[in-house]
Every structure is written in structure tokens, then in C-alpha cells.
C-alpha positions in Angstrom: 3.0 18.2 -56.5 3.9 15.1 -54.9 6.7 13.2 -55.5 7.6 9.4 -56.3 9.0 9.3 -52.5 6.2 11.1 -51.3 3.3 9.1 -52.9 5.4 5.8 -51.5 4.8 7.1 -48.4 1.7 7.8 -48.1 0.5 4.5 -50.1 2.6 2.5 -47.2 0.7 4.7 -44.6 -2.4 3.7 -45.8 -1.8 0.3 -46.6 -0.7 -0.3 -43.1 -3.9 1.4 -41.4 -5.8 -1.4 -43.8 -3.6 -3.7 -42.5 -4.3 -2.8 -39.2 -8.1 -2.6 -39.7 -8.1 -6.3 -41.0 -6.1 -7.6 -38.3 -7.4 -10.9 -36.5 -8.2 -8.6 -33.5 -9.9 -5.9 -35.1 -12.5 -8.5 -36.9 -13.1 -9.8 -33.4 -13.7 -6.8 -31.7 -16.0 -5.3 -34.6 -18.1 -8.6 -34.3 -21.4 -9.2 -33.0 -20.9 -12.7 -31.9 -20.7 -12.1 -28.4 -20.0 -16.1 -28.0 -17.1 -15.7 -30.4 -16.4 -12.5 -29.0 -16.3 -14.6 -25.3 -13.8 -17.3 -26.9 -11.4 -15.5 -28.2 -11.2 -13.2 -25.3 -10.7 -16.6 -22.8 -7.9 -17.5 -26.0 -6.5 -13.9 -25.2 -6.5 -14.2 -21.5 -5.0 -17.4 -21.6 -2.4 -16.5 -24.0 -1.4 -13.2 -21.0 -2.8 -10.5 -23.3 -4.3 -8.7 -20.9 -5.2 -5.4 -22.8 -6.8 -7.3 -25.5 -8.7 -9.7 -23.4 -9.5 -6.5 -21.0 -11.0 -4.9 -23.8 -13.4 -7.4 -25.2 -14.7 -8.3 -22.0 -15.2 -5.0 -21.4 -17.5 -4.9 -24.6 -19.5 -8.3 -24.2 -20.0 -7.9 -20.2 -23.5 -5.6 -20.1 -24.4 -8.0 -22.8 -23.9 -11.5 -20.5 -24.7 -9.8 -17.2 -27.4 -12.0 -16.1 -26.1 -14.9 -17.8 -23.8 -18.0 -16.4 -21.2 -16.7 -18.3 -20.9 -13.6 -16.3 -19.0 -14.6 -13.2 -16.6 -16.3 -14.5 -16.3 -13.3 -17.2 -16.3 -10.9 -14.5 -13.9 -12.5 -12.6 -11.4 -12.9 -15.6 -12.0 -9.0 -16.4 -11.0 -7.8 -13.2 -7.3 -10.2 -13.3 -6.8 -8.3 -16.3 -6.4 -5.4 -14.5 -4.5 -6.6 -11.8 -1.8 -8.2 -14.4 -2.0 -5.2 -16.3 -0.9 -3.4 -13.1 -3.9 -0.9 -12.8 -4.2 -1.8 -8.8 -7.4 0.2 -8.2 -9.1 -0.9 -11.1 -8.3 -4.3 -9.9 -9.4 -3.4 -6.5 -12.7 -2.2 -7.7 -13.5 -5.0 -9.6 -12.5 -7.8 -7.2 -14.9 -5.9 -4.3 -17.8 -5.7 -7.1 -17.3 -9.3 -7.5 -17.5 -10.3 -4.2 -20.4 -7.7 -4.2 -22.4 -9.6 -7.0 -21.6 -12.8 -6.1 -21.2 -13.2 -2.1 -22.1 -16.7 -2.5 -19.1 -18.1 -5.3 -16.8 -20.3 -4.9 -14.6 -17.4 -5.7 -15.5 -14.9 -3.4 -12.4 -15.8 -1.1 -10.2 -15.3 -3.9 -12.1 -11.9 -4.9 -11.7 -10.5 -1.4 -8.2 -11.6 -0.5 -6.7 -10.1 -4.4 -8.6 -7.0 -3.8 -7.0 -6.5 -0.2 -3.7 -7.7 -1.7 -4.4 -4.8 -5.0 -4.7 -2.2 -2.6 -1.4 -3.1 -1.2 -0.2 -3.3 -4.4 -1.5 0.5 -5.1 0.5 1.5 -2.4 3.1 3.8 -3.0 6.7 4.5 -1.2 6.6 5.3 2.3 7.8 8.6 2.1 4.1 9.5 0.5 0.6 9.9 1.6 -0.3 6.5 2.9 -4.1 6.6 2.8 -3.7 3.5 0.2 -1.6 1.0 2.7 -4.1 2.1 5.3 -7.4 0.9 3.1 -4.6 -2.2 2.6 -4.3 -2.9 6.3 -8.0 -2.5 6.9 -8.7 -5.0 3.6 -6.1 -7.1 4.8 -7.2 -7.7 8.3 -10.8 -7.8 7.4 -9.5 -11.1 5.3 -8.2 -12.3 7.7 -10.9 -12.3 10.7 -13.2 -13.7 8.1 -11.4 -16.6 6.4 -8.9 -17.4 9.4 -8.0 -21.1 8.3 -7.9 -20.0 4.7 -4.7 -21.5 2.1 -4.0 -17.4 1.7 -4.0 -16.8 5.4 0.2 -17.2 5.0 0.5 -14.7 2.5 -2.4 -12.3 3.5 -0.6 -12.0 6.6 3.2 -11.3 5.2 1.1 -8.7 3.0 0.0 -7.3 5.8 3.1 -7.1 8.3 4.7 -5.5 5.0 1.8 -2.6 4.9 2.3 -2.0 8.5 6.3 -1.7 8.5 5.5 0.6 5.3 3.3 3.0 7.5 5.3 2.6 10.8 8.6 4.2 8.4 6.3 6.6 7.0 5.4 7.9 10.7 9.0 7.0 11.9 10.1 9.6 8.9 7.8 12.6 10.4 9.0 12.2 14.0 12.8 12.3 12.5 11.7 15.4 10.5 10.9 17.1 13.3 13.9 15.9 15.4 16.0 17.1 12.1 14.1 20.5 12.1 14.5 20.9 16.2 11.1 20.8 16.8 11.8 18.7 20.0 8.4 18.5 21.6 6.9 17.3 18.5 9.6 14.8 18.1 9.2 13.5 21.5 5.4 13.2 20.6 5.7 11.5 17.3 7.9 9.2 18.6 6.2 8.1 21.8 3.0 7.6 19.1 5.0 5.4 17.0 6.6 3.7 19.6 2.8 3.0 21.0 1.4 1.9 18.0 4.1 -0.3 16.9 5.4 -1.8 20.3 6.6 -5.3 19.0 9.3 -3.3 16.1 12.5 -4.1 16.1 13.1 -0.3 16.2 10.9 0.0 19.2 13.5 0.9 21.7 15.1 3.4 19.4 12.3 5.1 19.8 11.3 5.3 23.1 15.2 6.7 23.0 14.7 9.0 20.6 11.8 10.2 23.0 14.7 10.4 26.0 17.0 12.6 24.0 14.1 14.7 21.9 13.2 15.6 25.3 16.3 16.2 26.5 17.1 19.1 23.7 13.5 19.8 24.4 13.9 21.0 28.3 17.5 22.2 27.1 16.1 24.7 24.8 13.0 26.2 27.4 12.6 29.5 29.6 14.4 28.7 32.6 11.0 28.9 34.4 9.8 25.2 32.7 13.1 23.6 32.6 12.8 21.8 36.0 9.5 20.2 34.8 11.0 19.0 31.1 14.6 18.2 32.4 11.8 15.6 34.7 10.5 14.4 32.0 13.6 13.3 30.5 14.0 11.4 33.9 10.6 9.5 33.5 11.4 8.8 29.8 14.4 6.8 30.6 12.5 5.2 33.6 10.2 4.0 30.6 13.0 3.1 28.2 14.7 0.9 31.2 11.4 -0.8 31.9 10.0 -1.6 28.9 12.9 -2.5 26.8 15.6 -3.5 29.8 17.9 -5.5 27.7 18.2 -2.5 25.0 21.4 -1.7 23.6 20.8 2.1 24.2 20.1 1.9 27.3 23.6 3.6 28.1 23.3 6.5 25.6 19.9 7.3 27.2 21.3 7.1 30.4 24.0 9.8 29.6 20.8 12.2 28.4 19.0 11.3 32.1 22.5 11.9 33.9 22.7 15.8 32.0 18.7 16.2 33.1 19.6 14.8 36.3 22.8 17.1 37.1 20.2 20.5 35.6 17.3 19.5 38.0 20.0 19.6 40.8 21.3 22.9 40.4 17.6 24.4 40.2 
């Protein structure tokens, strides 16, 4: 038997889902007036609430495809995801756009905010970085095709931020290996990020970190390969000396090639 307390509760229960059913938003979205429908998602999307405006575009679109209101709607629909913070939806939407309409007066927008919702997706540099590299490929592609564009600025700071994101990231293996005494791998990573990222402020620490990887490297071999490492160590400091000659570590290197330099001689 239920009680006084009880049948209170369940009459406020179900007076609130009849509430809810009768809201404003639930007599637009249960209408069939996709031009009312198309208003009051615009009043939505203009008032910032993304999840309702997402959702009623998302019902009227197959209906308008075709029309003149579509592009604009499409356009609209895809923001909504971006402000709503679901990057790769965003970035799926802004490519179909610039997909279905190559020709808008848009398109330039569409392309540089799906190149800047990839970076957006991207996560921490101490993950996989497939994202930030789709983001540097959107990024640059942006930017070879629209070089004298207003976003050419800010594409371009998004950019230099993707690539400092996956030079740490590959900065962070070559240490891991340093860290674990994997020297040769060290030396390897290290000489590839130093390659591949040659105007970093951290490029001289690591070509260093190639000197001294090296170093332990040669240190650690049979006797029978130490002559040929301890040289390598040599030529590594050579590099660090000529490619970066007003580096700060230029005399810590030095100590490393003075230790490879004093082994070679007692060979």
C-alpha cells in the first residue's frame, strides 16, 4: 500500500516528466514546421545553446539539403560542434562543407576551423600524436592555399604550437631511452629530432645530448668497437661546434670529446 509520502512522490515525478514533455523545446522539436523548426534553432544558436540548436538542425538538415537554406544551416551545425567541444565532429563537418560547397564564400572559414579542430583534438604530448600530425598537414595545406588570408596570423601560431607539441613528444622518446641506457637509440632519436626541428631553441641541447648519448654509448661496448664509437663521439662534437658555435654547452660536450679523445689514445 502506498503511502501519503509515497503517492506525493510519485505524483511530483510525473508531473515533472509532463512538465518536461510540454516544455518550449520539446514542442519545437516534436514539430513539423521545418521553417519554425529552422528559426528557433538560429534563436538557439544565437542565444550559445549549442546542444539544442545542434539537435534540431540535426533533424531539419536531410529535409533542406538541396535548398538555400542548407549552407548556411550546415555551416551553423558544424560550429555547434566545435563550441560544444566535440573537435572531430567539428572537423568532419567543416571538411564536408568545404566538400559541398568548394565555391562559398565560407569555404576559407570551413577549411581553416577544420584544420584549427584537429588541433584542437589534439591531446598532451606525452600521447599518441597522430591527431597534431593530421593538424600540421590541415594547417599547412591552409596555409599554401590561402597565403594572404586575415587567418594566415593565427593559422600559423596554430601551427608552430602543433609542431613544438610533436617535437616534445619525440624529444620525450629520445630522453626515455637516454633514462633507460639505451644509448644508441638515444643518440638516434636525438640526432632525428635535432634534424627535423633545426631552428628549436632546444636544438643544440640536442645535438649534445647526441655527444654524451654517444659517449656512454662507446663507454658501455666490447672493447673490440670502442675505438670506432669513442670516434663518433669526436665527430658529434665537431657537429655540435659547427652547427651551433655560440652554444652554451659547447664546454660540457667538450669534456665528453676530451674522455673519447684520451680512450682512442690509449687503444
Amino acid at each position: 500500500m502506498h503511502t501519503p509520502a509515497r503517492r506525493l512522490s510519485l505524483l511530483s515525478l510525473v508531473l515533472l516528466l509532463f512538465i518536461t514533455a510540454c516544455s518550449p523545446y520539446e514542442k519545437v522539436l516534436k514539430s513539423n514546421d521545418v521553417n519554425f523548426k529552422l528559426t528557433k534553432a538560429n534563436e538557439y544558436y544565437d542565444q550559445k545553446k549549442w546542444t539544442r540548436a545542434n539537435e534540431l538542425y540535426r533533424s531539419i538538415a536531410p529535409v533542406l539539403k538541396g535548398t538555400r537554406n542548407y549552407e548556411p544551416l550546415y555551416l551553423r551545425y558544424a560550429y555547434t560542434f566545435y563550441y560544444m567541444k566535440q573537435y572531430m565532429e567539428s572537423a568532419y563537418h567543416f571538411k564536408n562543407f568545404t566538400d559541398f560547397f568548394p565555391a562559398s564564400k565560407d569555404a576559407e572559414e570551413a577549411e581553416f576551423m577544420h584544420a584549427v579542430s584537429l588541433y584542437k583534438d589534439s591531446p598532451k604530448a606525452s600521447l599518441e600524436q597522430a591527431t597534431t600530425i593530421k593538424a600540421i598537414g590541415a594547417l599547412q595545406t591552409f596555409l599554401n592555399m590561402h597565403p594572404s588570408s586575415a587567418r594566415a596570423a593565427e593559422a600559423t601560431q596554430y601551427l608552430q604550437a602543433a609542431r613544438e607539441k610533436l617535437e616534445k613528444k619525440e624529444a620525450g622518446v629520445a630522453r626515455l631511452y637516454y633514462n633507460l641506457r639505451q644509448y644508441k637509440a638515444a643518440a638516434f632519436y636525438f640526432r632525428q629530432v635535432q634534424e627535423e626541428y633545426p631552428l628549436s631553441a632546444n636544438a643544440d641541447y640536442y645535438q649534445f645530448m647526441v655527444v654524451k648519448s654517444l659517449y656512454f654509448y662507446a663507454q658501455a661496448s666490447v672493447e673490440s668497437k670502442q675505438a670506432e664509437r669513442y670516434a663518433d663521439v669526436s665527430a658529434a662534437y665537431n657537429d655540435l661546434k659547427d652547427i651551433f658555435p655560440k652554444s652554451a654547452l659547447i664546454g660540457e660536450a667538450a669534456h665528453y670529446a676530451t674522455l673519447a679523445q684520451n680512450q682512442l689514445q690509449n687503444k
